[in-house]
C-alpha positions in Angstrom: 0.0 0.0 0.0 1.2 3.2 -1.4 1.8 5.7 1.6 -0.1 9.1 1.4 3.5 11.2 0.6 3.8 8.5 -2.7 0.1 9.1 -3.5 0.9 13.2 -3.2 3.7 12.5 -4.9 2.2 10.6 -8.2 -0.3 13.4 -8.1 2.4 16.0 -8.3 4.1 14.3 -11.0 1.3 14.0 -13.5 0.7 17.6 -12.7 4.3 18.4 -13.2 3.8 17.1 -16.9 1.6 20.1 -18.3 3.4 22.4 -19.4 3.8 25.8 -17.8 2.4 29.2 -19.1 4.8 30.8 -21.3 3.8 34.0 -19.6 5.5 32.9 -16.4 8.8 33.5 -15.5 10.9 31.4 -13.8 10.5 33.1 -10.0 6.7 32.2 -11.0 6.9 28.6 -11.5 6.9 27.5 -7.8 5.5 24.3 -6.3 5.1 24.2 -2.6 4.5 20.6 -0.2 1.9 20.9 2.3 2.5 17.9 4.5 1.3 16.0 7.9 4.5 16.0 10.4 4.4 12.4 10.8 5.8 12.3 7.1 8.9 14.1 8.2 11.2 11.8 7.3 9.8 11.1 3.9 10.1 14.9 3.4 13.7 15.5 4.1 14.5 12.7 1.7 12.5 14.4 -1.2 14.3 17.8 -0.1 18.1 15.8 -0.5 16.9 14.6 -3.8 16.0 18.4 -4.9 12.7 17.3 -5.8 10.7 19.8 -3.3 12.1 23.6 -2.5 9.8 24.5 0.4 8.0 22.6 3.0 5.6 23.7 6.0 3.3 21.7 8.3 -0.3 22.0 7.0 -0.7 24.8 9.6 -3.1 27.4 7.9 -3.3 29.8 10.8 -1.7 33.7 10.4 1.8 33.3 11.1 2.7 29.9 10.8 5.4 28.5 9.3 3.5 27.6 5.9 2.4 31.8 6.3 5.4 32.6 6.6 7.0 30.7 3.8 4.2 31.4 1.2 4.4 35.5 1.9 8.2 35.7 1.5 8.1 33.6 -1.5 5.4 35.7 -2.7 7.3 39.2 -1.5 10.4 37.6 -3.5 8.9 37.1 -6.7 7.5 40.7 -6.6 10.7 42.2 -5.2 12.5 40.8 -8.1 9.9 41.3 -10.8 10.0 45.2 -10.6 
């Protein structure tokens, strides 16, 4: 049985296959990995193997890690758009 971080990531890969917009440049073309803690492990090997950038706890509340990531990631692309 396929654990729910392989079912994510099969998921992730056929998304991965369409193509982006040619509009987007490349700060735009971000994926981010919402995850349960208990995958940790499973994480940190996907991080060593450069196929995830960011990763939070699926914590949606104001000022949580995940917050925090998204907005500078956000403020980043803007700062270096203009």
């Amino acid at each position: 049985m396929a654990s729910i971080v392989e079912d994510l990531l099969k998921s992730f890969e056929l998304v991965m296959k369409e193509p982006w917009s040619p509009s987007l440049s490349g700060q735009e073309r971000i994926w981010f990995l919402v995850y349960d803690p208990s995958s940790q492990k499973r994480i940190y090997k996907l991080i060593s193997e450069d196929r995830v950038h960011y990763v939070a706890p699926a914590d949606y509340k104001d000022g949580s890690q995940l917050d925090i990531v998204i907005k500078g990631v956000i403020d980043r692309m803007i700062n270096e758009n203009n």
